[in-house]
C-alpha positions in Angstrom: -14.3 -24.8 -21.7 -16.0 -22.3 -23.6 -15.7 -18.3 -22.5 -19.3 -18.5 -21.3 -18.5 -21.3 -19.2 -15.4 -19.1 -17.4 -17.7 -16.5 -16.2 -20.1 -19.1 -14.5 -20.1 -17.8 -10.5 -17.5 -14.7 -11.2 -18.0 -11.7 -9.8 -17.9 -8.6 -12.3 -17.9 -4.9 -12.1 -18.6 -2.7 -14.9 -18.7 0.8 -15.1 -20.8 2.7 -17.8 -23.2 0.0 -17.3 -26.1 2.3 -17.9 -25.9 2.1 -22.2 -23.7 1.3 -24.9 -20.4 -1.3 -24.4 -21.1 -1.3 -20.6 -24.6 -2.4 -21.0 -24.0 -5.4 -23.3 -21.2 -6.6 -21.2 -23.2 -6.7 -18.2 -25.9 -8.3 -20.3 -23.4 -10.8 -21.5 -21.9 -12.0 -17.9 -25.2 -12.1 -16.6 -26.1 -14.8 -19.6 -23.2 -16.6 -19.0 -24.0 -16.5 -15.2 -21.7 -13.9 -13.3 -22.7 -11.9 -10.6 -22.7 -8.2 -12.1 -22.4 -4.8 -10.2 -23.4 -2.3 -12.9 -22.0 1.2 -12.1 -23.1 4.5 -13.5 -24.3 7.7 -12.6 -28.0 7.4 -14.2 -30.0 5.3 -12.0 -33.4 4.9 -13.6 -31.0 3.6 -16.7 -29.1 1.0 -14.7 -32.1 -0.3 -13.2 -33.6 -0.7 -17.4 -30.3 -2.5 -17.2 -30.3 -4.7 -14.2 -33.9 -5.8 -16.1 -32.5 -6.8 -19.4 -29.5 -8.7 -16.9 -32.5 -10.9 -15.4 -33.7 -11.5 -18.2 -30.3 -12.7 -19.7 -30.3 -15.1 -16.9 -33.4 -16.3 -17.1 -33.7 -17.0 -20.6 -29.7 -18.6 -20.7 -31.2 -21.0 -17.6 -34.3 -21.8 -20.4 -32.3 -23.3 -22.6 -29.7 -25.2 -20.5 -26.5 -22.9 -20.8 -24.1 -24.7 -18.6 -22.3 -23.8 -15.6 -24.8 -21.3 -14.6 -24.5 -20.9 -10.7 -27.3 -20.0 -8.5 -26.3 -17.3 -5.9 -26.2 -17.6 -2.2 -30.2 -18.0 -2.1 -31.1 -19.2 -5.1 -32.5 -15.8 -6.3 -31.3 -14.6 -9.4 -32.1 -10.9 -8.7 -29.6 -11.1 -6.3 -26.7 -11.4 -8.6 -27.1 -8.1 -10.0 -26.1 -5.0 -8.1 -27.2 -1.7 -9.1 -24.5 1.1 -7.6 -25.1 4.2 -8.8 -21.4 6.5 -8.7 -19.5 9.5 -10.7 -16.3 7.5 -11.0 -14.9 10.6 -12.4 -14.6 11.4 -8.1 -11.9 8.9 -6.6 -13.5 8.5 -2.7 -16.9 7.0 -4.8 -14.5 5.2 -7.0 -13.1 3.3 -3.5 -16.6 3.1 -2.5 -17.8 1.4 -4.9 -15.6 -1.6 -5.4 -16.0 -2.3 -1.0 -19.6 -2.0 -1.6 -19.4 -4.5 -4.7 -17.0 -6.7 -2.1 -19.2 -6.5 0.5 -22.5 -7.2 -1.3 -20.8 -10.5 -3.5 -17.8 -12.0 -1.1 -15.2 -10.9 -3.2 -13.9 -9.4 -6.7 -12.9 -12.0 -9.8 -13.2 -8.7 -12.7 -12.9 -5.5 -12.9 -14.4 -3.8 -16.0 -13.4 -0.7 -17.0 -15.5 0.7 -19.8 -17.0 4.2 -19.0 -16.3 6.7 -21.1 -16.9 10.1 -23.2 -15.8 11.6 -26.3 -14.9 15.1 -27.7 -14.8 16.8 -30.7 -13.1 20.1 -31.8 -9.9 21.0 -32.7 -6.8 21.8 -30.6 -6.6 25.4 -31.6 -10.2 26.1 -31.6 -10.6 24.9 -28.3 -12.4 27.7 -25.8 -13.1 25.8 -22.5 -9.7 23.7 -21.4 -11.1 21.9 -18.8 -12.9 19.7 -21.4 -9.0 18.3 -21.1 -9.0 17.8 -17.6 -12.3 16.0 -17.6 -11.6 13.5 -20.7 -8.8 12.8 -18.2 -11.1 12.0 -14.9 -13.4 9.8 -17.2 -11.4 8.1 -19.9 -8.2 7.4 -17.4 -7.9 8.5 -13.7 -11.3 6.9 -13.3 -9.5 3.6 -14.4 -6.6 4.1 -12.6 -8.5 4.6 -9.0 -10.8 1.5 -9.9 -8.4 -0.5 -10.5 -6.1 0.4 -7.5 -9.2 -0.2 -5.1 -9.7 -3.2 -6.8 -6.4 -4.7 -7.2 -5.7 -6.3 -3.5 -9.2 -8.3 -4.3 -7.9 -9.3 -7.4 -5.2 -10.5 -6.7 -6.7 -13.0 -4.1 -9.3 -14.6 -6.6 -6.6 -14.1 -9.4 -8.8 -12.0 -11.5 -8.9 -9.9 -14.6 -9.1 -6.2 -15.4 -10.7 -5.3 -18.5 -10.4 -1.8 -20.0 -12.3 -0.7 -23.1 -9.8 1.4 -25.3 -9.6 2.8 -28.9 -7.7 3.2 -31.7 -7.6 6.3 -30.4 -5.6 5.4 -27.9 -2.6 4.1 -30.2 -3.0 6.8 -32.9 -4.1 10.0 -32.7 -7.3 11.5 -34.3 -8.3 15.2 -35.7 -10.4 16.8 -33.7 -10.0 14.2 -31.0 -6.8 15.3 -29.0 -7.9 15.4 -25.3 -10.1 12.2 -25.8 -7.1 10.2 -27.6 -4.3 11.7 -25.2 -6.7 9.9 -22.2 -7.0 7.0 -24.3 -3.1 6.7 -25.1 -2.9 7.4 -21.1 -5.1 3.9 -20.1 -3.2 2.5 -22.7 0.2 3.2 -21.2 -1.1 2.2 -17.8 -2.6 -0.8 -18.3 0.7 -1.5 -20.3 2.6 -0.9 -17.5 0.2 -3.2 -15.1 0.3 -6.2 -16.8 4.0 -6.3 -16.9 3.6 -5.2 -12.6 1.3 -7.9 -12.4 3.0 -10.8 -13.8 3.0 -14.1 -11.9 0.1 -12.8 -9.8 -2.7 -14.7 -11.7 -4.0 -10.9 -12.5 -4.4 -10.6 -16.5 -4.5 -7.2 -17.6 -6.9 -7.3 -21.0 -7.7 -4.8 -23.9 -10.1 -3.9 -26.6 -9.2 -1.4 -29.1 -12.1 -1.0 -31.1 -12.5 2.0 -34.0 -16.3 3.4 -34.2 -18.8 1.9 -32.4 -22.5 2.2 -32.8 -23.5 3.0 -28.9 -25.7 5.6 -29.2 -23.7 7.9 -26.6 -21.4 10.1 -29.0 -23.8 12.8 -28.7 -22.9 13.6 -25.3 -19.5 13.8 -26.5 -18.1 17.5 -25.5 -17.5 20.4 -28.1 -14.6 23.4 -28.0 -16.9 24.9 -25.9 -17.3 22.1 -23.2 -21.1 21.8 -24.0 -22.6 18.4 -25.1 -22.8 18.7 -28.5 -26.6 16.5 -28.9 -25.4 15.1 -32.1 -22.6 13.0 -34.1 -20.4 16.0 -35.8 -19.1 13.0 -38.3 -21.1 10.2 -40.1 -18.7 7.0 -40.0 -19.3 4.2 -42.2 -19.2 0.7 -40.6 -18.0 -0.2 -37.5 -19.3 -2.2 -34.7 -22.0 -3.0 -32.8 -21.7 -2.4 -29.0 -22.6 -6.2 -28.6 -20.0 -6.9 -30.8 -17.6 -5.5 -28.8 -18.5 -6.6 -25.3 -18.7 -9.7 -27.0 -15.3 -9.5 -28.7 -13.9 -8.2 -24.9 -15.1 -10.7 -22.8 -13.7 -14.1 -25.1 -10.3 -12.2 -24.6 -10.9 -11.6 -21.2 -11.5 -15.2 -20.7 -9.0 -16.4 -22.8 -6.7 -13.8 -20.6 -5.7 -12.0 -24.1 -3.2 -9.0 -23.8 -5.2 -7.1 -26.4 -7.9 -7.6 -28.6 -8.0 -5.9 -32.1 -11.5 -6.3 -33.6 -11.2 -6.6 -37.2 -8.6 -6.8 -39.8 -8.6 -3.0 -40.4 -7.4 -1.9 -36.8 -4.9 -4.7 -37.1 -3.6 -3.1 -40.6 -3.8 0.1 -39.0 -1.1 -1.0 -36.2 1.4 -2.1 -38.8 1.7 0.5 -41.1 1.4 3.0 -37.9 4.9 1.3 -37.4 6.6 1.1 -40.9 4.8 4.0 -42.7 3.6 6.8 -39.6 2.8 9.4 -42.2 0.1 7.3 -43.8 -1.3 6.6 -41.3 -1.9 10.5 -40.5 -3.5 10.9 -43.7 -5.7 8.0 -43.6 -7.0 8.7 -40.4 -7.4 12.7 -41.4 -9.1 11.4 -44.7 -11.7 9.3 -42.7 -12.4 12.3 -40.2 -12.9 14.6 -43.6 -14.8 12.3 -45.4 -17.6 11.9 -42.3 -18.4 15.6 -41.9 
């Protein structure tokens, strides 16, 4: 069975569905024939979205991707459920997985993508709350999702997906409040899978260095302003459909974690035999992009 072929007739949510990461996975599922509730605050975006999701379907069914399952009445614009939230508020966070119950029957994967950036050093830093809110997006948003979602989960022994970093397993000049979250989801979603054994519910990560998603201008400065514009240049990386791409085959698979390319592997080793290099590399890389 392929990883298409274990999405056929699931039931997905993803949040940040309205660009980037969360906007090829919901692309993706759609292809390979899941029902998709695509969260996000902007709705004019998720409906561009829900669009590209039909079209997914449509073309997937054109060429005679198996497995694809029609929906209750045959329509596919019924398998895609725009539900416009601030998961960065936990009562909309609870709201939104019942209304994604209600509107499908039931919960088979939770994705938990949405996210922001910031940039600025620790010392330089003039608003704080920037640190509160890289928080209420990058981890508390994650935590209260998948709280709401768990008891569904664990009926149609599901799978929670979180999008992380290598932020999240080393830290990053200029990036302290958005790898502390990051290290936070990692630590959680740690902890849950090891909660969550012999419940059917796999816990599944992506830990992906720069990716090309056209959203790291609305990451936040020392000021807590939207900065408009990449303060670094990075060199290579992924593509967001890379990555959704690279998420969902481990999600199918049930992978613990998924490191995308040879370099974030290296990085993991020599974080644990060499520490300091690893400081200078990353330091290096952050220098050499301004």
């Amino acid at each position: 069975m392929s990883s298409s072929d274990r999405w056929s007739g699931q039931v997905a949510l993803v949040t940040g569905a309205s660009g980037g990461i969360g906007e090829e996975l919901a692309v993706q599922l759609a292809a390979a024939g899941a029902c998709v509730a695509l969260a996000a605050r902007r709705c004019e975006e998720l409906e561009r979205v829900a669009a590209r999701c039909r079209q997914a379907r449509a073309a997937a069914r054109a060429v005679g991707v198996r497995g694809i399952a029609a929906t209750a009445n045959g329509a596919d614009s019924d398998a895609f459920f725009i539900a416009p939230a601030d998961v960065t508020d936990r009562a909309q966070c609870e709201s939104l997985v019942a209304a994604t119950v209600l509107r499908f029957g039931g919960l088979d994967a939770l994705v938990n993508n949405v996210g922001q950036g910031m940039w600025g050093r620790a010392d330089e830093m003039s608003d704080w709350s920037v640190y509160e809110a890289m928080l209420r997006v990058n981890y508390l948003s994650a935590v209260w999702l998948t709280l709401s979602a768990l008891p569904h989960l664990k009926r149609s022994r599901g799978r929670i997906l979180a999008v992380g970093s290598l932020s999240g397993k080393t830290g990053v000049p200029l990036r302290s409040g958005y790898s502390a979250a990051k290290h936070a989801l990692t630590g959680f979603m740690d902890t849950l899978r090891i909660e969550l054994d012999g419940t059917g519910v796999s816990v599944t990560m992506i830990h992906p260095g720069w990716v090309a998603t056209g959203s790291q201008a609305r990451n936040m400065g020392v000021d807590g302003r939207l900065l408009g514009e990449m303060p670094v240049k990075p060199v290579g990386g992924l593509s967001a459909a890379q990555c959704a791409s690279m998420l969902l085959a481990g999600a199918a698979a049930r992978k613990r974690d998924v490191f995308p390319d040879l370099r974030s592997r290296l990085a993991m080793w020599i974080k644990l035999i060499r520490p300091g290099m690893i400081d200078r590399m990353t330091a290096r890389a952050i220098r050499g992009g301004r």
